[in-house]
C-alpha positions as CSV (number, residue, x, y, z in Angstrom):
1,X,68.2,18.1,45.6
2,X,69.2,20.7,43.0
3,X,69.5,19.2,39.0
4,X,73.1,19.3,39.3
5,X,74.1,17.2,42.0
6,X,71.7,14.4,40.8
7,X,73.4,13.5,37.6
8,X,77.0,12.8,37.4
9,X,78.9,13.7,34.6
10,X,79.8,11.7,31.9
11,X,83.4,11.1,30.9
12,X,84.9,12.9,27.7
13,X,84.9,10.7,24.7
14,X,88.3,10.0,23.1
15,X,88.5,11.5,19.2
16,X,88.8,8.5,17.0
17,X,91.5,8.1,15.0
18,X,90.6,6.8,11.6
19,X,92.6,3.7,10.2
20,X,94.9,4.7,7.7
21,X,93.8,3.0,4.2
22,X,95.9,4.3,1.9
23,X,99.5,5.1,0.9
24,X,100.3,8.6,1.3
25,X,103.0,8.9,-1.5
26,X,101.3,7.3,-4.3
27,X,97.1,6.8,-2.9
28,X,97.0,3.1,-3.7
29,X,95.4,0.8,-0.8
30,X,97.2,-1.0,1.9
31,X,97.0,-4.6,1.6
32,X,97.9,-6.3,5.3
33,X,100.6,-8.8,3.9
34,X,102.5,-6.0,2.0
35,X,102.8,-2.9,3.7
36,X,106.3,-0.9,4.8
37,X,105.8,1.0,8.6
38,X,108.1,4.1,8.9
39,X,107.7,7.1,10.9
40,X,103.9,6.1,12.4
41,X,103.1,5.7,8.7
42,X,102.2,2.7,6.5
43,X,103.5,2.9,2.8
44,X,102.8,-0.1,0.0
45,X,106.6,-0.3,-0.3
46,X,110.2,1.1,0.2
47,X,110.0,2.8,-3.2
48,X,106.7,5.0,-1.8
49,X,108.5,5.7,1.7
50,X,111.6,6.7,-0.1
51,X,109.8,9.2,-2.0
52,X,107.7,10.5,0.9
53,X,110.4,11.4,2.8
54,X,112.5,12.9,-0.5
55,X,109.8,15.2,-1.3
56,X,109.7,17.4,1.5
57,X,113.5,17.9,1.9
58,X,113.3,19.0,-1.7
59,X,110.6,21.8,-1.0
60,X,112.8,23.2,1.8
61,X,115.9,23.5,-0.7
């Protein structure tokens, strides 16, 4: 039997997706009793998401 037959292949690994720590706006950690989910985002609070979002729409203006 040739060297390739013999060993089967093994399944591609799945990248892993770090766990998101930290708020993007402001960089302060996430605690698990107050975080704010928008988007596929955590942020510590309303205030942080609210300013998330604002920022970009201002750079395109």
């Amino acid at each position: 039997m040739s060297a390739e037959t013999a060993k089967p292949q093994a399944p591609e690994a799945k990248p892993v997706e770090e766990k998101q720590t930290n708020c993007p706006a402001c960089n302060k950690p996430i605690k698990k009793l107050k975080r704010y989910y928008r988007n596929g985002k955590f942020y510590c609070n309303k205030r942080c998401w609210a300013k998330a979002t604002k920022k970009p729409k201002e750079e395109k203006a």
